[in-house]
PDB file of N, CA, C and O in Angstrom:
ATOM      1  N   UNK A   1       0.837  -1.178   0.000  1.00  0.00           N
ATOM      2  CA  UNK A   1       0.000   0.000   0.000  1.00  0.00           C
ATOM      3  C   UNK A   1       0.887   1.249   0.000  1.00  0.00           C
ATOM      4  O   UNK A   1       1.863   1.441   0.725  1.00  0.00           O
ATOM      5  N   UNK A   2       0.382   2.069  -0.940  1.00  0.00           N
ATOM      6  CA  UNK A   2       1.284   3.575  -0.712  1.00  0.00           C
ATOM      7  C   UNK A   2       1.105   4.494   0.418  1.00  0.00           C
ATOM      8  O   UNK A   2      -0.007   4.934   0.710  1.00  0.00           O
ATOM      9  N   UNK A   3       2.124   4.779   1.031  1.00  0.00           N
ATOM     10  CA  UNK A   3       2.151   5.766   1.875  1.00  0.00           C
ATOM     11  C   UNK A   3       2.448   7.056   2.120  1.00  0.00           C
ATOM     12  O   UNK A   3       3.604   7.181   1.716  1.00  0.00           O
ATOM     13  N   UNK A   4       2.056   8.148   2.570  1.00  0.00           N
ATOM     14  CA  UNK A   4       2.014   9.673   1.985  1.00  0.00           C
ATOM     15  C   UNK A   4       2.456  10.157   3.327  1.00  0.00           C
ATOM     16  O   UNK A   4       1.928   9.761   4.365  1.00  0.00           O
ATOM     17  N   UNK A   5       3.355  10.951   3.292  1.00  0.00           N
ATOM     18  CA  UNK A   5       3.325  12.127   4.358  1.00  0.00           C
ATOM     19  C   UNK A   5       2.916  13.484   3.689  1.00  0.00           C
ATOM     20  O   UNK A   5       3.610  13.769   2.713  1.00  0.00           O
ATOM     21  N   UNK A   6       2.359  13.989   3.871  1.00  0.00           N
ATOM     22  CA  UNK A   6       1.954  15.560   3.812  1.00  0.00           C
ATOM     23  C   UNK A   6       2.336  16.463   4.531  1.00  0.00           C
ATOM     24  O   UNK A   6       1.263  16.854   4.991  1.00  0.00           O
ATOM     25  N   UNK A   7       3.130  17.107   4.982  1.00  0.00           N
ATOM     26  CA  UNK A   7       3.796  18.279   5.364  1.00  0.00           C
ATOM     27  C   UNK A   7       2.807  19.612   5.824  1.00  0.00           C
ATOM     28  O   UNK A   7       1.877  19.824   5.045  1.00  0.00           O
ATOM     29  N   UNK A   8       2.866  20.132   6.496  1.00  0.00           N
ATOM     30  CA  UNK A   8       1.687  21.358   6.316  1.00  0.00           C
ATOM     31  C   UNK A   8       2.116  21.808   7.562  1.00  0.00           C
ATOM     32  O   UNK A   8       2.989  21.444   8.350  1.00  0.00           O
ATOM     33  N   UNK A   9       0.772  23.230   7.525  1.00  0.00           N
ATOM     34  CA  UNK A   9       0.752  24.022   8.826  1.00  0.00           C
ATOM     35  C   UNK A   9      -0.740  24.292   8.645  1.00  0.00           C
ATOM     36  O   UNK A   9      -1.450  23.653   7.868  1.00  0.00           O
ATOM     37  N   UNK A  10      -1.204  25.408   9.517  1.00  0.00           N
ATOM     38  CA  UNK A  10      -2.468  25.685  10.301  1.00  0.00           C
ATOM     39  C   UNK A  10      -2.787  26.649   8.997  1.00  0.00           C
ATOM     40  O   UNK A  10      -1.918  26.929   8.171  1.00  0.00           O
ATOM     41  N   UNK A  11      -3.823  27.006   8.942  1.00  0.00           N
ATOM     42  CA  UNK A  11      -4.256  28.152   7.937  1.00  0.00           C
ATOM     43  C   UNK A  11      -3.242  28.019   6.538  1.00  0.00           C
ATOM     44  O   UNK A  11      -2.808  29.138   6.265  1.00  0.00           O
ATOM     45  N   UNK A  12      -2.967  27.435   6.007  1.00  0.00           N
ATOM     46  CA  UNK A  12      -2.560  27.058   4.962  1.00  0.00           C
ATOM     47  C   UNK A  12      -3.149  27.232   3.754  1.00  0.00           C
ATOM     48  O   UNK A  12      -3.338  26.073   3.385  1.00  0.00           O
ATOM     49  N   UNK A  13      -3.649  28.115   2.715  1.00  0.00           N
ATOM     50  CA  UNK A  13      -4.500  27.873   1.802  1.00  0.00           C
ATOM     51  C   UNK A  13      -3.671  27.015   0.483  1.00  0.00           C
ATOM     52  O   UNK A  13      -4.361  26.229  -0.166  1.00  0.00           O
ATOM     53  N   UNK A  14      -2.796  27.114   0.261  1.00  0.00           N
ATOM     54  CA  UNK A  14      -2.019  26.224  -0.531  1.00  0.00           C
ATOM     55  C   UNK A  14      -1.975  24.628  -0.037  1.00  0.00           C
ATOM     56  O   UNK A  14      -2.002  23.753  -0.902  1.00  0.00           O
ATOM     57  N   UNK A  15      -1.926  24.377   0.962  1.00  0.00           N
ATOM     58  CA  UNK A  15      -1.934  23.069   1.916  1.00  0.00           C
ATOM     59  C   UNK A  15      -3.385  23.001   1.715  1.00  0.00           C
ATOM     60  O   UNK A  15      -3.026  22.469   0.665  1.00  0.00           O
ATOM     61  N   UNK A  16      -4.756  23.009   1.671  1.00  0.00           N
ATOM     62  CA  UNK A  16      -5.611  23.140   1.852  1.00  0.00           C
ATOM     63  C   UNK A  16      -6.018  22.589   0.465  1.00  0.00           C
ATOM     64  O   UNK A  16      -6.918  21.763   0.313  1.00  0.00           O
ATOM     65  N   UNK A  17      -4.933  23.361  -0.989  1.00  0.00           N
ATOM     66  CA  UNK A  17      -5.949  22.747  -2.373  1.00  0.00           C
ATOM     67  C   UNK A  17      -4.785  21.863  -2.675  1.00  0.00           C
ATOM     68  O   UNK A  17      -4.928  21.220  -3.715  1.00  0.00           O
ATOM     69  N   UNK A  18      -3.740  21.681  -2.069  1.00  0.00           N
ATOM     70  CA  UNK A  18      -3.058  20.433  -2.642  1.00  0.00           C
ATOM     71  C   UNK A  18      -3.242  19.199  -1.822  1.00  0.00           C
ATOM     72  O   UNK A  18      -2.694  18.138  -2.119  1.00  0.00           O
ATOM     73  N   UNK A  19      -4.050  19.356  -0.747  1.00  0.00           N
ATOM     74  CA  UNK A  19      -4.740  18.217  -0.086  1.00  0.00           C
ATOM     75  C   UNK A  19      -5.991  17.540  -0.844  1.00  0.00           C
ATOM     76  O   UNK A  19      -6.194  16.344  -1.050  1.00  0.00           O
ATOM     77  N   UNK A  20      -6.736  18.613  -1.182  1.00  0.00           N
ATOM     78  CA  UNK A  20      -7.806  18.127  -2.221  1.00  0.00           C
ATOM     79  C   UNK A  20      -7.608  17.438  -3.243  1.00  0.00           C
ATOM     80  O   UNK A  20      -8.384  16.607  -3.713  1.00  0.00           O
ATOM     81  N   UNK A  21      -6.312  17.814  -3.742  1.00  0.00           N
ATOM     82  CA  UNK A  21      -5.578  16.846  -4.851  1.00  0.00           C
ATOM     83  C   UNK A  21      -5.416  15.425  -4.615  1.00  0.00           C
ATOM     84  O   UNK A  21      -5.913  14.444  -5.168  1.00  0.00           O
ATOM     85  N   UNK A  22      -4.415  15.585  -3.441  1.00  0.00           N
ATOM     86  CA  UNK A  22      -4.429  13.710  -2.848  1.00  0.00           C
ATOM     87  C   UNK A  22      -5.916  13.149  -2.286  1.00  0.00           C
ATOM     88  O   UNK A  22      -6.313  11.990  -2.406  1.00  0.00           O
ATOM     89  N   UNK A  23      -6.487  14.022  -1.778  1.00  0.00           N
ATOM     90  CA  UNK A  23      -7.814  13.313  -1.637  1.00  0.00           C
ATOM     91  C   UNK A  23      -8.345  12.510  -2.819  1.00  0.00           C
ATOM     92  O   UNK A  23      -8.596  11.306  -2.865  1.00  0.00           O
ATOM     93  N   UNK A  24      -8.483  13.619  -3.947  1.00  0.00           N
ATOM     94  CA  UNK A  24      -9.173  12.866  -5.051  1.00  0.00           C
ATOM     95  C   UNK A  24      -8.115  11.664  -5.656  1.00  0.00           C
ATOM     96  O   UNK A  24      -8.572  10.522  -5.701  1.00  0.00           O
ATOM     97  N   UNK A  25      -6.916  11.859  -6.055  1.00  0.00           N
ATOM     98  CA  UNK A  25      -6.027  10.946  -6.260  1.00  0.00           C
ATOM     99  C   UNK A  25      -6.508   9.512  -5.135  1.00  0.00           C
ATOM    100  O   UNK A  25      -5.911   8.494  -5.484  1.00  0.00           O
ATOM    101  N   UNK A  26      -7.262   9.332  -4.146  1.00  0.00           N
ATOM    102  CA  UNK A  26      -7.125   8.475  -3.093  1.00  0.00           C
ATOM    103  C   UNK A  26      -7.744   7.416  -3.460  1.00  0.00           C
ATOM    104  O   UNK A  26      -7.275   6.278  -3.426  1.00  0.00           O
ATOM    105  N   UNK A  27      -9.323   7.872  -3.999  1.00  0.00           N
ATOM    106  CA  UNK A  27     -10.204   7.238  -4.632  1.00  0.00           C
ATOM    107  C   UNK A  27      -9.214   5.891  -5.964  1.00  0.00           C
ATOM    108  O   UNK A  27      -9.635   4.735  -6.004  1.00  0.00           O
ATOM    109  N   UNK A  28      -8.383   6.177  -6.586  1.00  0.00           N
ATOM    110  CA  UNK A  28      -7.890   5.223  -7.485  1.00  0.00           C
ATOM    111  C   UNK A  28      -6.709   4.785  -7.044  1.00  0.00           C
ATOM    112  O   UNK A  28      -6.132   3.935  -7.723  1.00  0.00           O
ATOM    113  N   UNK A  29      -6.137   5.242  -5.888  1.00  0.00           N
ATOM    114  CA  UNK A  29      -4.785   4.029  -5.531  1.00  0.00           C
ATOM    115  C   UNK A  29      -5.000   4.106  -4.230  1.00  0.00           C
ATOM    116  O   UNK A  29      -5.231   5.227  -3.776  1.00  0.00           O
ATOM    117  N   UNK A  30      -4.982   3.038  -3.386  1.00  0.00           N
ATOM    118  CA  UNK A  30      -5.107   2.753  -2.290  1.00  0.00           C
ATOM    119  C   UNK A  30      -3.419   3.309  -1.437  1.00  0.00           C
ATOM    120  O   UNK A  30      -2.276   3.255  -1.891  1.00  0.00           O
ATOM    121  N   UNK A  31      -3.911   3.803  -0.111  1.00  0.00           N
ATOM    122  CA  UNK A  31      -3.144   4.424   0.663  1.00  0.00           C
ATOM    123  C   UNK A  31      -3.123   5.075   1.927  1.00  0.00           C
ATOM    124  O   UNK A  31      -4.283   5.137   2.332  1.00  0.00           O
ATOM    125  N   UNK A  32      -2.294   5.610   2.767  1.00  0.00           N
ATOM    126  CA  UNK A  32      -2.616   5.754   3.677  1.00  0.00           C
ATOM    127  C   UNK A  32      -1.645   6.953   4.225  1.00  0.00           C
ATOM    128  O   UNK A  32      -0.416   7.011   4.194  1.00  0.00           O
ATOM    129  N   UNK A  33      -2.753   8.042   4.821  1.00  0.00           N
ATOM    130  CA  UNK A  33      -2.215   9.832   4.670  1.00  0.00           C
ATOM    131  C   UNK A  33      -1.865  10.014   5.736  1.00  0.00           C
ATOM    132  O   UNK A  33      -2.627   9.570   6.595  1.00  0.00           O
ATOM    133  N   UNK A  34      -0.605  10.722   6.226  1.00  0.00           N
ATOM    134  CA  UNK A  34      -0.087  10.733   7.405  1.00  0.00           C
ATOM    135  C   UNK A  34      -0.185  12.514   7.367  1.00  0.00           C
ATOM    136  O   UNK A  34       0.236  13.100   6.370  1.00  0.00           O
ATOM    137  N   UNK A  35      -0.497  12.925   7.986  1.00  0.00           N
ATOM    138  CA  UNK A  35      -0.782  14.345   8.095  1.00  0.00           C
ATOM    139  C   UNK A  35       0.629  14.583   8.942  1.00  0.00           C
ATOM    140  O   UNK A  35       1.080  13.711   9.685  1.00  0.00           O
ATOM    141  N   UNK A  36       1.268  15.867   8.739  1.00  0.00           N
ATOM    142  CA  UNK A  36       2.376  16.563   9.592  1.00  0.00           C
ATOM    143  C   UNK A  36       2.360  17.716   9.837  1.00  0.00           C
ATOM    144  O   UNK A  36       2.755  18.471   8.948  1.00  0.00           O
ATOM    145  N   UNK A  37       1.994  18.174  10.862  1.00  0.00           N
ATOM    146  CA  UNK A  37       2.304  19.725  11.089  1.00  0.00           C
ATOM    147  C   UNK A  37       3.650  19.705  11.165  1.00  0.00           C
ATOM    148  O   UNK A  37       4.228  18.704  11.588  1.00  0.00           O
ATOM    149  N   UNK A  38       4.145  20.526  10.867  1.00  0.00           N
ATOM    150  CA  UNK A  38       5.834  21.171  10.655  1.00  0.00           C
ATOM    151  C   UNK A  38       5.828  21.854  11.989  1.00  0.00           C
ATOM    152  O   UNK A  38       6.950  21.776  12.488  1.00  0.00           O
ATOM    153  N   UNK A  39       5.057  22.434  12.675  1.00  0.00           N
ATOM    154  CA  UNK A  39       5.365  23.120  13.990  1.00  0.00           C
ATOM    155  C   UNK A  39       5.371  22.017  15.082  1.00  0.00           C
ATOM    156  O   UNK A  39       5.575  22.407  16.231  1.00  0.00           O
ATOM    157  N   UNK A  40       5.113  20.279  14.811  1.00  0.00           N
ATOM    158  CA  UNK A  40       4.880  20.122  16.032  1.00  0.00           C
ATOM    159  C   UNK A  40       6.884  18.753  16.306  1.00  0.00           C
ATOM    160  O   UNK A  40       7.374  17.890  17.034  1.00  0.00           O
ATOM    161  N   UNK A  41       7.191  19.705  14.896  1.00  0.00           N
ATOM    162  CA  UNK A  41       8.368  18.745  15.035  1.00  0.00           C
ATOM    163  C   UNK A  41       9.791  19.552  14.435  1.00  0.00           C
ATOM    164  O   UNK A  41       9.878  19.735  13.220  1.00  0.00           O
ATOM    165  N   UNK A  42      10.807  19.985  15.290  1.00  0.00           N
ATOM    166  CA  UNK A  42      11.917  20.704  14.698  1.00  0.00           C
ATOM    167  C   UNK A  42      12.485  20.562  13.619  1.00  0.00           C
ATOM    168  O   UNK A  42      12.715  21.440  12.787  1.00  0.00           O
ATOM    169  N   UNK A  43      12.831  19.067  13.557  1.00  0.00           N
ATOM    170  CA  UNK A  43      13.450  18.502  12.109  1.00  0.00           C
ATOM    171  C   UNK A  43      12.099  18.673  10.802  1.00  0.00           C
ATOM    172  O   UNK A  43      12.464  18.947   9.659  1.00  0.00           O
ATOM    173  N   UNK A  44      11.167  18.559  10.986  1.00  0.00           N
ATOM    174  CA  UNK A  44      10.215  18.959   9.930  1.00  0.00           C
ATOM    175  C   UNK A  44       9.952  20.125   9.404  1.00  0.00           C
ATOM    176  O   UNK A  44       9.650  20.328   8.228  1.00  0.00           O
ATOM    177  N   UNK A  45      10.135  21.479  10.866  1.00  0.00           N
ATOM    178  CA  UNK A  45      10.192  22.785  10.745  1.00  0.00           C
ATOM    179  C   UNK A  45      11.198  23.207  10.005  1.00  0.00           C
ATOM    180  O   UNK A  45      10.911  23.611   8.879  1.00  0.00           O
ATOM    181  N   UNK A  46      12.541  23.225  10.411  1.00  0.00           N
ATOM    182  CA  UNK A  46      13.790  23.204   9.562  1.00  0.00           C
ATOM    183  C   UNK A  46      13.757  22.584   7.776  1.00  0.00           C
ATOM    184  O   UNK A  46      14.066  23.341   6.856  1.00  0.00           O
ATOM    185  N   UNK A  47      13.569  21.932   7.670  1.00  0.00           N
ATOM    186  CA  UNK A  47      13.746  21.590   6.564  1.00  0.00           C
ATOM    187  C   UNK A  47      12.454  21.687   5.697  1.00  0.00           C
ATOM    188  O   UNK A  47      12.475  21.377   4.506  1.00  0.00           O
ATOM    189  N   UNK A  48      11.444  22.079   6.262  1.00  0.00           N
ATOM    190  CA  UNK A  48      10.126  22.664   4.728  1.00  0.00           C
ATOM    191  C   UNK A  48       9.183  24.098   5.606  1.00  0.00           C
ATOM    192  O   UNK A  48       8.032  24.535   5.578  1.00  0.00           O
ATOM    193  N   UNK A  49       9.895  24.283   6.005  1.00  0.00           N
ATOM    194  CA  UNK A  49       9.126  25.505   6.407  1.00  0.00           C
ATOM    195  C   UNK A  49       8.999  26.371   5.320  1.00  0.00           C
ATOM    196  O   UNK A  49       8.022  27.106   5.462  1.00  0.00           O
ATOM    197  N   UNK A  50       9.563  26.543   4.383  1.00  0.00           N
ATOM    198  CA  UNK A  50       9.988  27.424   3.098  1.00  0.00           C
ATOM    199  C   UNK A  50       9.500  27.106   2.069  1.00  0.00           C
ATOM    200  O   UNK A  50       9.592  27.739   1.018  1.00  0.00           O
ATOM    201  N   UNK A  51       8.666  25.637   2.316  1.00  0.00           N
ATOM    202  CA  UNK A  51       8.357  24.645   1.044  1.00  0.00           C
ATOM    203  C   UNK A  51       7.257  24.016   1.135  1.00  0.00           C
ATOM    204  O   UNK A  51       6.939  23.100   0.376  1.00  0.00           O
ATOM    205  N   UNK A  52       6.497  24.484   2.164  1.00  0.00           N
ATOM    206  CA  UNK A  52       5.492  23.784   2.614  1.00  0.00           C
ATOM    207  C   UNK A  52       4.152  24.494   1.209  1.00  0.00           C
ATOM    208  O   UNK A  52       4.083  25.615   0.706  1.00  0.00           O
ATOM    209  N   UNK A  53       3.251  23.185   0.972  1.00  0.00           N
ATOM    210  CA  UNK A  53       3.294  21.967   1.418  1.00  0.00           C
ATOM    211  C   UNK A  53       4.179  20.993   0.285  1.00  0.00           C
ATOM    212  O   UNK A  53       4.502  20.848  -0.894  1.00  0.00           O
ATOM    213  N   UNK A  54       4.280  20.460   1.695  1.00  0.00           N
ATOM    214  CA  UNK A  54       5.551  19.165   1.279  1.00  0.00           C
ATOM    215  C   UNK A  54       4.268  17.746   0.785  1.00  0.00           C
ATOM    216  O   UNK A  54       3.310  17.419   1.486  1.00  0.00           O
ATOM    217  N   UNK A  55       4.566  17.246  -0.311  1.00  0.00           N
ATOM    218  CA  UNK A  55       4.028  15.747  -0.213  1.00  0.00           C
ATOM    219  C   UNK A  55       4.821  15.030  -0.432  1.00  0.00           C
ATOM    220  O   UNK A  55       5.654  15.442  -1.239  1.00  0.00           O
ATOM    221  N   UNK A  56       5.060  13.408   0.198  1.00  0.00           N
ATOM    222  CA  UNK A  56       5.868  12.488   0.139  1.00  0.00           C
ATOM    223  C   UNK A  56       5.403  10.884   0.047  1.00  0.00           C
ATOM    224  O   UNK A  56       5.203  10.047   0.928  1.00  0.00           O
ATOM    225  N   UNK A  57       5.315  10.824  -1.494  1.00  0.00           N
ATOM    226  CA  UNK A  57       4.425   9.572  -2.103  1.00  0.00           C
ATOM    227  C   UNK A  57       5.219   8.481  -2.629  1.00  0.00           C
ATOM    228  O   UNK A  57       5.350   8.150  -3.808  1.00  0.00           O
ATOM    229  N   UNK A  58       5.910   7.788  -1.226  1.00  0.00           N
ATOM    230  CA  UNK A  58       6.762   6.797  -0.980  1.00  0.00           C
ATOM    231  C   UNK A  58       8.025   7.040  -1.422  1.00  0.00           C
ATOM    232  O   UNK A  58       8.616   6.327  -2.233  1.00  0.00           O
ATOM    233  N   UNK A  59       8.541   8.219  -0.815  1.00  0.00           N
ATOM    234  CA  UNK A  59       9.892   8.517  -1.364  1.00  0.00           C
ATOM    235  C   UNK A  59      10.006   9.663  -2.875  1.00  0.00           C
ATOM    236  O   UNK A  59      10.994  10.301  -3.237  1.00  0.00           O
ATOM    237  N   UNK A  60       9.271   9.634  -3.217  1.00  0.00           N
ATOM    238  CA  UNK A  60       8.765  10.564  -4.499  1.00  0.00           C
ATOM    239  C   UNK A  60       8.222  12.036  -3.331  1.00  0.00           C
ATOM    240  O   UNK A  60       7.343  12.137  -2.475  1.00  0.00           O
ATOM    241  N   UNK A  61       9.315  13.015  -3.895  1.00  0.00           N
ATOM    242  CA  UNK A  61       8.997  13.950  -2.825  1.00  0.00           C
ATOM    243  C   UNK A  61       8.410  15.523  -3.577  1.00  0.00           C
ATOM    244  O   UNK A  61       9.218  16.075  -4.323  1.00  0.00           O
ATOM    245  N   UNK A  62       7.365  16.042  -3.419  1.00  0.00           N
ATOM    246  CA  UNK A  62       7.115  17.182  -4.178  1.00  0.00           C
ATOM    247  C   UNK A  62       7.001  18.454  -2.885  1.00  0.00           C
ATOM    248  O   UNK A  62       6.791  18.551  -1.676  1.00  0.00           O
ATOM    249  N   UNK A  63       7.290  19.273  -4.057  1.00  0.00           N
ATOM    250  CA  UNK A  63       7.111  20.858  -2.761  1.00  0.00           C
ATOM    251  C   UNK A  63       6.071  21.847  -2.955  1.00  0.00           C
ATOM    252  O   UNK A  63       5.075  21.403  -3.526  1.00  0.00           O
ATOM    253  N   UNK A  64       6.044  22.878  -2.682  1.00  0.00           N
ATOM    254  CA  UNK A  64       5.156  23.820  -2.868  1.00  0.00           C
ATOM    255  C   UNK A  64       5.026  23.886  -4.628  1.00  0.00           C
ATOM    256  O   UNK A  64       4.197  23.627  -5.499  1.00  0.00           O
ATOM    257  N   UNK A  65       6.143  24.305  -4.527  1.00  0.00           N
ATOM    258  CA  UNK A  65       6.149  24.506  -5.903  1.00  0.00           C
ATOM    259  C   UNK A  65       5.951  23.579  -7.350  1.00  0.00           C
ATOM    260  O   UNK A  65       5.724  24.022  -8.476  1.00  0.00           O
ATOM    261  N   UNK A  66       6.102  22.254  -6.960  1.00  0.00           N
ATOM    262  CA  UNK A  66       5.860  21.150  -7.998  1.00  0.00           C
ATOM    263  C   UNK A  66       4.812  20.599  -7.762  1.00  0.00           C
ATOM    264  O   UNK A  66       4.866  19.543  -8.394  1.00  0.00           O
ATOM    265  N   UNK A  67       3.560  20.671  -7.063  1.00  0.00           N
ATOM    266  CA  UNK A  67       2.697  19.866  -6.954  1.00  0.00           C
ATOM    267  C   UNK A  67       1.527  20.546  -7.842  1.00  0.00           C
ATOM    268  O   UNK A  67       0.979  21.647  -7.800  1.00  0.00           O
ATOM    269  N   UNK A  68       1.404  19.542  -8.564  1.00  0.00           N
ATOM    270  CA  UNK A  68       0.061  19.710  -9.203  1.00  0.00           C
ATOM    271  C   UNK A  68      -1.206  18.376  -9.374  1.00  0.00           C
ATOM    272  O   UNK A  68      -1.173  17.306  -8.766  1.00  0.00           O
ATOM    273  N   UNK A  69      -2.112  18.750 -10.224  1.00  0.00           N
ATOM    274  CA  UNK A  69      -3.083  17.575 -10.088  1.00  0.00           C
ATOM    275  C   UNK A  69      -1.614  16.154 -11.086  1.00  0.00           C
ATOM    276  O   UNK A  69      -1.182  15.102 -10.614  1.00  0.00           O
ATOM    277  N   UNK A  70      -1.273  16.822 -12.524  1.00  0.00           N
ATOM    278  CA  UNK A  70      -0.039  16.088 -13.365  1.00  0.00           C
ATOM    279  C   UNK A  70       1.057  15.292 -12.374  1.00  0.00           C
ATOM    280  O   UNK A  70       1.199  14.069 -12.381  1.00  0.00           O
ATOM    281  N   UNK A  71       1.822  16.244 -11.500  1.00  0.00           N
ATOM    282  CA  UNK A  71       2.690  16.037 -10.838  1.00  0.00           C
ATOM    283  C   UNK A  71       2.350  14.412  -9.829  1.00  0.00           C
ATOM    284  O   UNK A  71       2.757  13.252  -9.898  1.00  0.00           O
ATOM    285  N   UNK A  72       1.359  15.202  -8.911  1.00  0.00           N
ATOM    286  CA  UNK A  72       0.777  14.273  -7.795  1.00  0.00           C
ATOM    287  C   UNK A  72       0.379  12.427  -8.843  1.00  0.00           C
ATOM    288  O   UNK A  72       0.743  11.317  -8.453  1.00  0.00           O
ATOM    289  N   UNK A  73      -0.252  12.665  -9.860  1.00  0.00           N
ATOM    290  CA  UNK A  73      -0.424  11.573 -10.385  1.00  0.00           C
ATOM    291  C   UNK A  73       0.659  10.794 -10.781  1.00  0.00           C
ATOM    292  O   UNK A  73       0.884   9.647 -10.396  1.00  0.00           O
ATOM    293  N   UNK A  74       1.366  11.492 -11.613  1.00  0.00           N
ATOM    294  CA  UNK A  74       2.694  10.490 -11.976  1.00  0.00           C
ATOM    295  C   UNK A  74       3.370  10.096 -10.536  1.00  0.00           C
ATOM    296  O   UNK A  74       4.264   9.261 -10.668  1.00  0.00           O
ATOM    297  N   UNK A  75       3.158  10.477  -9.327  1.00  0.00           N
ATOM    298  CA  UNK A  75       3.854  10.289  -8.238  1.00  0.00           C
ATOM    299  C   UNK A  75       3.388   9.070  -7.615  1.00  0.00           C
ATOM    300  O   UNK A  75       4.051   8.263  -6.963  1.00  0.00           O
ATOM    301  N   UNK A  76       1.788   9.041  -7.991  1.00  0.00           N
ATOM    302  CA  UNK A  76       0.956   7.734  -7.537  1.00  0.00           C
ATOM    303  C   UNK A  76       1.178   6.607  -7.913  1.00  0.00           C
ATOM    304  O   UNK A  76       1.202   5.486  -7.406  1.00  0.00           O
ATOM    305  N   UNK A  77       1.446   7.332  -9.511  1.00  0.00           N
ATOM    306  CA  UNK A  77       1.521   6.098 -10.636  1.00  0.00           C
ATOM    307  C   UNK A  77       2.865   5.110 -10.627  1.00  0.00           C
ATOM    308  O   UNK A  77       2.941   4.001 -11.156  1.00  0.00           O
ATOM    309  N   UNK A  78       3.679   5.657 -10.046  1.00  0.00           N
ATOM    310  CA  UNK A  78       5.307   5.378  -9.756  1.00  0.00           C
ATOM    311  C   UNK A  78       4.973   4.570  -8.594  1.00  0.00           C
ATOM    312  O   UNK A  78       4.852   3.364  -8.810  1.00  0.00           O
ATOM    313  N   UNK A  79       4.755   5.093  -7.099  1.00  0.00           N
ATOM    314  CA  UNK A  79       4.501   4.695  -6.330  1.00  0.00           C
ATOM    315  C   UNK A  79       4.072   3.304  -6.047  1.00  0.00           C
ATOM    316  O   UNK A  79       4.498   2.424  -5.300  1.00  0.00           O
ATOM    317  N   UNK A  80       2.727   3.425  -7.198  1.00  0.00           N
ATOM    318  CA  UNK A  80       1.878   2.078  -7.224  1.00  0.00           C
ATOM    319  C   UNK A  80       2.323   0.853  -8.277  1.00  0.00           C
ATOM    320  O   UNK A  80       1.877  -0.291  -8.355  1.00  0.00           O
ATOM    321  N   UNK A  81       3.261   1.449  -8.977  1.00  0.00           N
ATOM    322  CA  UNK A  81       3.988   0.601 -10.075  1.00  0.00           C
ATOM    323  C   UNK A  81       5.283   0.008  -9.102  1.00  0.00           C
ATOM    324  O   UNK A  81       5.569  -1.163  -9.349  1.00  0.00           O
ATOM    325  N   UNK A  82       5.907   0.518  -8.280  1.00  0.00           N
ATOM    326  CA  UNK A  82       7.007  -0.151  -7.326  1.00  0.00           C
ATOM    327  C   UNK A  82       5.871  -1.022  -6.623  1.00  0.00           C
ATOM    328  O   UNK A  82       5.953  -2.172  -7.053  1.00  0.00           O
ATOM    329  N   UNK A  83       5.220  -0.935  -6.036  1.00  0.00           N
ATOM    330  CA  UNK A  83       4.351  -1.707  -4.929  1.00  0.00           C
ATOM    331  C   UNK A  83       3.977  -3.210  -5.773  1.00  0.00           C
ATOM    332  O   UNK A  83       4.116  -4.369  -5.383  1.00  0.00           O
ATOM    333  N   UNK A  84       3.503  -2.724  -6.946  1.00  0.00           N
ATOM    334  CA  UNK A  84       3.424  -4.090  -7.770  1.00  0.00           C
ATOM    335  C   UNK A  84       4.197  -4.846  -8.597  1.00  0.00           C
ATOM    336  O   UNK A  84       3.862  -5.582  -9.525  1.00  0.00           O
ATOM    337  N   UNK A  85       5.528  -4.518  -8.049  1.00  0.00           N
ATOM    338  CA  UNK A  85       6.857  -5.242  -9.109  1.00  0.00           C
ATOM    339  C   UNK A  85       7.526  -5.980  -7.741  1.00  0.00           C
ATOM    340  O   UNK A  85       8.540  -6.671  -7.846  1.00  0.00           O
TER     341      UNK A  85
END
């Protein structure tokens, strides 16, 4: 099964529509969403505070800036293609 960390903070509106993304992505590959606030962990704060939101779709890592509905899919599609080899 694929596994996701999501990166984020509180009031986020960018975190907010690239969540909607993996939501809908959820419906066709099975998985399981680990939500992260970045404030409730130093090493998470440090390293995407600048980049948030972070998604991480089994090692396939996207940032603020690369995530899209395109992006997030080929990330699934990879993801779910290792899981079945």
């Amino acid at each position: 099964m694929i596994h996701i960390n999501f990166y984020t903070k509180e009031n986020c509106s960018l975190c907010d529509e690239a969540l909607a993304l993996v939501e809908m992505l959820q419906h066709d590959y099975p998985c399981t969403l680990e939500m992260r606030d970045i404030y409730s962990n130093d090493n998470w704060l440090e390293a995407y505070h600048l980049s948030i939101p972070v998604v991480n779709i089994d090692g396939i890592e996207l940032n603020c800036e690369e995530i899209s509905f395109e992006t997030l899919e080929a990330a699934f599609k990879e993801a779910h293609r290792k899981h079945k080899a």
